[in-house]
N, C-alpha and C positions, 0 to 999 in steps of 0.2 A: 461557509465551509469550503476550504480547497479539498483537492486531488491529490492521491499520494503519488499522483504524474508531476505535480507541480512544487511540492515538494522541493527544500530547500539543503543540497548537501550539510549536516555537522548542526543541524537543528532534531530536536525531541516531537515527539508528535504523539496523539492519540486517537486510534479511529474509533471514528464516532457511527458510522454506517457503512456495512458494504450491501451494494447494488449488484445484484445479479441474481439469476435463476441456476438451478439446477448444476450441473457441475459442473459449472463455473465457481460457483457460490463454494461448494460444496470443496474445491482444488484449494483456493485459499484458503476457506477454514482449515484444510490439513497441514497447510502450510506455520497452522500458531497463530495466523493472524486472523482476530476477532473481535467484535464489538469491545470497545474498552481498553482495548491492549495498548501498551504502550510502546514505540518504536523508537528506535535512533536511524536517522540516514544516515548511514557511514558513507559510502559511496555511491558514484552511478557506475553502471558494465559500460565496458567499452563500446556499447552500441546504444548508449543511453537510455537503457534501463536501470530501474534504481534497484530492483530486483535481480539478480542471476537466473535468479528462474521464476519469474515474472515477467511477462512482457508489459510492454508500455498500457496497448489494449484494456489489460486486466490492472494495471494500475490507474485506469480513470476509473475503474467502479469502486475503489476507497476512497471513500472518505473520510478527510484527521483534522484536527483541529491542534496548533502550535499547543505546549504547556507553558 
């Protein structure tokens, strides 16, 4: 399994685990992103996050697997 840090611009993905405690865990789930969900990477932020409001940090604890 990759990292939705490694993550591939204009590819589909679906996470299969997130890692993290407490609310950490808790900020992404509110965010819609949750076991099974399914994602497109449309862009990275200008500071190479693939999130706007996600930092890099909290995009090693997703884990996706390509569809």
């Amino acid at each position: 399994m990759t990292t939705l840090r490694e993550a591939i611009v204009g590819k589909n993905y679906v996470i299969k685990k997130i890692h993290g405690a407490g609310p950490l865990k808790r900020r992404i789930m509110d965010m819609g992103l949750s076991k099974n969900a399914e994602i497109y990477v449309r862009k990275v932020a200008p500071l190479g996050e693939k999130l706007q409001i996600l930092r890099m940090e909290r995009a090693s604890c997703i884990f996706i697997m390509k569809l």
